[in-house]
C-alpha positions in Angstrom: -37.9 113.1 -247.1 -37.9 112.5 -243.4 -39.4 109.4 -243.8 -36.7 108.2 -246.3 -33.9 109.2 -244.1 -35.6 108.9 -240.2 -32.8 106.6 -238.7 -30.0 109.1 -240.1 -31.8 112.4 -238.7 -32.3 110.0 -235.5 -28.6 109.1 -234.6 -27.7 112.4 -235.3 -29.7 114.4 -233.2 -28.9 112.2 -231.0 -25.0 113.0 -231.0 -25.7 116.2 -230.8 -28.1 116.0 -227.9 -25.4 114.0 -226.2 -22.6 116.9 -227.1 -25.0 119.7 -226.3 -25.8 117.9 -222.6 -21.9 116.9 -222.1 -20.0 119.9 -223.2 -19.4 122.5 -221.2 -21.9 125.6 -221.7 -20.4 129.4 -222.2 -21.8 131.7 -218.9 -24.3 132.9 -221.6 -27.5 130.8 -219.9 -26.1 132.9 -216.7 -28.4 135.5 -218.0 -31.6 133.2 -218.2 -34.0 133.1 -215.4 -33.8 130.0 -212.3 -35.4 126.4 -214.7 -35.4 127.9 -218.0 -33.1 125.2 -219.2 -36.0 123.0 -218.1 -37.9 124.3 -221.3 -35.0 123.3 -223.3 -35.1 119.6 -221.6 -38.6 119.1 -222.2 -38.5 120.6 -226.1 -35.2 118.8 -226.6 -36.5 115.1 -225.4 -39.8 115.6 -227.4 -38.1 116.3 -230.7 -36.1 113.5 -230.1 -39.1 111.2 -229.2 -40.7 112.4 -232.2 -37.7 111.9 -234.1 -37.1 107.7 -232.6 -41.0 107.3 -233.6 -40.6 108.1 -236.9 -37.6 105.7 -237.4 -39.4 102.6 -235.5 -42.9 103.1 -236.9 -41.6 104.5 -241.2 -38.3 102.8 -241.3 -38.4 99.3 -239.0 -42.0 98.8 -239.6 -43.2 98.4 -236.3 -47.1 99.0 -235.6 -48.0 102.8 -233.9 -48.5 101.8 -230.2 -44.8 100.1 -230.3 -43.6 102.4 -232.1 -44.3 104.7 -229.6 -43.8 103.0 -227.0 -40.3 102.3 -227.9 -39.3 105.9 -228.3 -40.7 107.1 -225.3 -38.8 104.5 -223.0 -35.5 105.4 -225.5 -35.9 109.2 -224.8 -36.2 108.2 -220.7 -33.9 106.0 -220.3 -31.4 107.7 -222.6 -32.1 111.0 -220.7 -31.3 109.4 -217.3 -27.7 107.9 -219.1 -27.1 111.6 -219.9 -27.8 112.8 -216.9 -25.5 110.3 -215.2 -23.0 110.6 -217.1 -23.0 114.6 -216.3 -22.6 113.5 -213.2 -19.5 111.3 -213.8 -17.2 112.4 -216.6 -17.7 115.8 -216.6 -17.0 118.6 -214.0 -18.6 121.4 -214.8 -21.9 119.8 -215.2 -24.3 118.0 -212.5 -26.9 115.4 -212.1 -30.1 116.7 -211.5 -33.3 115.1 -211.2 -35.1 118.1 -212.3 -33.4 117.5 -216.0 -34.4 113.9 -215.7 -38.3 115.0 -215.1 -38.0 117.6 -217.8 -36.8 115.1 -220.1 -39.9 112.6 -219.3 -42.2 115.4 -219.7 -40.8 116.0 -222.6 -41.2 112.6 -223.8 -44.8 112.7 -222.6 -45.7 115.4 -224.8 -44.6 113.9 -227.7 -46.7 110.9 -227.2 -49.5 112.8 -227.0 -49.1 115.0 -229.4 -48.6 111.4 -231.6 -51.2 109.9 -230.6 -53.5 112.9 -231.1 -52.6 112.8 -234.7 -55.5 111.2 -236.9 -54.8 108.3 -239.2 -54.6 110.1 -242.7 -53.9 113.4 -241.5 -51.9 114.3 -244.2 -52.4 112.7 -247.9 -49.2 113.1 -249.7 -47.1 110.3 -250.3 -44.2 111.9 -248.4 -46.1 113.4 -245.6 -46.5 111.9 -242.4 -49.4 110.1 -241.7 -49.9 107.2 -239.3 
């Protein structure tokens, strides 16, 4: 199923990444400890890594390492763009380069946690496998 429909699922997790990260946030993560939203960062970009892979390598065809390679510079350089843009249109957010290194790690994990996948790891015809 996610194979069929990877560059839908990908744009729109991507919109709402953007409307999550540019839309101001209820006093509610006033409760969470200093850098938790850092977590969030991090779990946020690897989905969406994950998510860009899946689109390049299952629906444009490209090969594994370009694939990858692909998504991971996307999720960074799209994660600095956000972070800029915090910074310029809106006023109750901020730049901060601890979001953009979140992000990146985020990123990171992702491609390791691809590339640790095995060739074949799961058989069925709708199941990832690379």
């Amino acid at each position: 199923m996610l194979k069929k429909h990877a560059l839908l699922v990908s744009i729109c997790y991507s919109f709402i990444l953007t409307a999550a990260s540019l839309l101001k946030v209820n006093s509610v993560t006033d409760k969470f400890p200093d850098n938790s939203d850092k977590v969030f960062h991090a779990s946020a970009y690897c989905l969406f890594t994950i998510l860009w892979f899946l689109t390049f390598y299952y629906k444009l065809g490209l090969k594994k390492a370009k694939a990858l390679s692909l998504s991971v510079l996307l999720a960074i350089t799209f994660g600095i763009l956000i972070e800029v843009l915090q910074g310029v249109l809106t006023s109750n957010r901020q730049m901060e380069l601890n979001d953009v290194i979140a992000n990146t790690i985020g990123a990171l994990i992702a491609a390791v946690v691809i590339l640790s996948l095995k060739k074949g790891l799961l058989k069925n015809n709708n199941s990832l496998h690379f």
